[in-house]
Each structure stands twice: as structure tokens, then as C-alpha cells.
N, C-alpha and C positions, 0 to 999 in steps of 0.2 A: 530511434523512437518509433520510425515505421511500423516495425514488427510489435511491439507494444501499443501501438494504437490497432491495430488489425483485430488482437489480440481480446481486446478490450470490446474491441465493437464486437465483437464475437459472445463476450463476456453479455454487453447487456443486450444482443440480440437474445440469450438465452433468457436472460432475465424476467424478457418480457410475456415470454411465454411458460415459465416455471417461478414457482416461490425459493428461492434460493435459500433463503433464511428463516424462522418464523417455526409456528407449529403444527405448518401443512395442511390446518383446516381454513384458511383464507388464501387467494389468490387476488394481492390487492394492485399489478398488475392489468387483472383485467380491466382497468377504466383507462388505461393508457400512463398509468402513473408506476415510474419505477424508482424505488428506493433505494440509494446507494448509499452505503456505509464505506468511506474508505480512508486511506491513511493522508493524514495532510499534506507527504509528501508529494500525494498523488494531486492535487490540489488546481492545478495547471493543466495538464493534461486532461484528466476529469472531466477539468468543465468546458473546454474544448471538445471532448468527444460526445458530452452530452447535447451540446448544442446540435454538434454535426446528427447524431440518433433522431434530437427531435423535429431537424427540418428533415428527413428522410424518413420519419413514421408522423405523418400527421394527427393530430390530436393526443401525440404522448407529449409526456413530460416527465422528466427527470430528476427528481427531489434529492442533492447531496445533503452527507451529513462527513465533512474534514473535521478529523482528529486524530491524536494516536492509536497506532492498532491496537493498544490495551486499553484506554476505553472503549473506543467503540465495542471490541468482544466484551466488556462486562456488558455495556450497556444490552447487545446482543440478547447475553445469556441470563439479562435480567426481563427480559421477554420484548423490548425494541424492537418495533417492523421492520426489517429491510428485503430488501429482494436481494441484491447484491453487499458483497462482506468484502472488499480489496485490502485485505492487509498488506502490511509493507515486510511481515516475517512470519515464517512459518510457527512458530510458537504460538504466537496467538490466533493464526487462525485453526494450530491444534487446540487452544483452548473451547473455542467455539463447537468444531468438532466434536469434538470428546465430551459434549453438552449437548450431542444430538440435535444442535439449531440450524444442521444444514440439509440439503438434500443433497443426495451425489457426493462425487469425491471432492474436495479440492482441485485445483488447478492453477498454477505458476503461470503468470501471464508476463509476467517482465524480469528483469534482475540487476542488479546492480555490481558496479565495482570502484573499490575505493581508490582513491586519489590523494595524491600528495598535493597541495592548492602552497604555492607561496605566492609572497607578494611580488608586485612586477619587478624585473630586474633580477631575483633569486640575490637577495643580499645574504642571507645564511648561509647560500651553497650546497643546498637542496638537492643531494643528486638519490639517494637511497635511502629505505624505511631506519637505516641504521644511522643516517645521520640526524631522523630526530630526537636520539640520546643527547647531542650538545646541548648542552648545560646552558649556552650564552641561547639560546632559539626561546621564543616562544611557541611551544606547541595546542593548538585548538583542537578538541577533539569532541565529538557527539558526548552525551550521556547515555553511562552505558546500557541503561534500562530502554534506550529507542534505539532502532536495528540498527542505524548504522555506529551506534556508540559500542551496543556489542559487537559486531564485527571487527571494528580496530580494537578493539579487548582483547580478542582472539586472535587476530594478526600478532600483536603487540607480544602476547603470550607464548604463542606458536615460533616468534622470531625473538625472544628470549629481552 
């Protein structure tokens, strides 16, 4: 999580001197207030690092807004102030994009990787993505329409 927080502080060190989002005629940054839009996942983190920003920039503050990265980009692209946009997948923060509500490129601040989660003791016998075809298992998976629901879509898909 190191490098993803470094990451991040980077993220809203730019933040606070650029309008990240928006339609470039306001810079609502400059009072010390920075608007973060980001994925719930991000939620922990976040407001951890938020804290950390505003005891090392005196007189900011950090305003989140946690939810899914597809609303937030609608909310976004329906004209929502944010200084910072942290999705949790690239789709949606192409949607924002491709809506002209960013400045600059994008940028991948973290990543993730799926896991197999059983319960303590592995009574299934959990060893490989192939033995969640057993029929006797219960299997939990994301929905697929939040990132990491599609990416086991796509595992799932990809590993037949």
C-alpha cells in the first residue's frame, strides 16, 4: 500500500494546484479546499491520506465524495465539482475523459489482484481458480458491473 499511498499524495499534491476535473474556468482549490471524487473501494485509504495532506498543508481541507466509479463519472459528466476523479477502472474514468471533464492524461495510481478468500481451515479444498466449478462450493463473487466483478468475468471467461 506504500507505493499507492506515495502515489496518491502525489495525486492530490497536484490537485491542489490544478483543477483536475470541471470546466477549467474555476480553480476551486485555490481557498485550500480539495474535492475528491473517488471509488468506495478507495474509502480507507482516502481518508487516511487526506488527513495526512491536511495536517502537512495548513488551512486545506479535503472534501470526499465515496461511491461507485460509475456514478461518480456520471455525476462528473453531469457538471459535479471535483478536483480529483480516482476510479477504481479504467472505463469509467474513459468515460469522463472522452467528456472532456479532465485536464491532462489520466494516470494509474494503484492496481489490484484477485484472490481466492476461503473460509478458515479451506474446508472446500480450495487450491486452484478450477476448483471453483465444484458444484458442492459456494462461490461469492463481485457484481459484474464494479471492477472487480468484471475482472473475475473475465478470468472466469478467459479460464473457460
Amino acid at each position: 500500500m506504500r507505493g499507492a499511498f506515495a502515489s496518491v499524495a502525489v495525486v492530490l499534491l497536484l490537485a491542489f494546484g490544478l483543477s483536475a476535473c470541471g470546466d477549467g474556468e474555476s480553480d476551486e482549490s485555490v481557498d485550500g479546499k480539495i474535492t475528491v471524487f473517488a471509488a468506495a473501494s478507495l474509502t480507507e485509504a482516502f481518508t487516511d491520506l487526506g488527513k495526512v495532506y491536511e495536517d502537512e498543508h495548513e488551512g486545506s481541507k479535503v472534501v470526499f465524495s465515496f461511491a461507485a466509479s460509475s456514478g461518480l463519472a456520471s455525476q462528473i459528466n453531469s457538471g459535479a465539482p471535483a478536483d480529483v476523479y480516482a476510479s477504481a477502472d479504467e472505463p469509467n474514468m474513459q468515460k469522463v475523459a472522452g467528456e472532456k471533464m479532465i485536464e491532462g492524461e489520466p494516470r494509474n495510481f494503484a492496481g489490484n489482484v484477485l484472490e481466492i478468500v476461503t473460509p478458515k481451515g479451506n474446508p472446500g479444498e480450495v487450491k486452484s481458480l478450477s476448483d471453483l466449478a465444484n458444484e458442492d462450493l459456494t462461490v461469492a463473487v463481485c457484481a459484474p458491473e464494479v471492477p472487480c466483478g468484471s475482472a473475475a468475468k473475465t478470468l472466469f471467461e478467459k479460464e473457460g
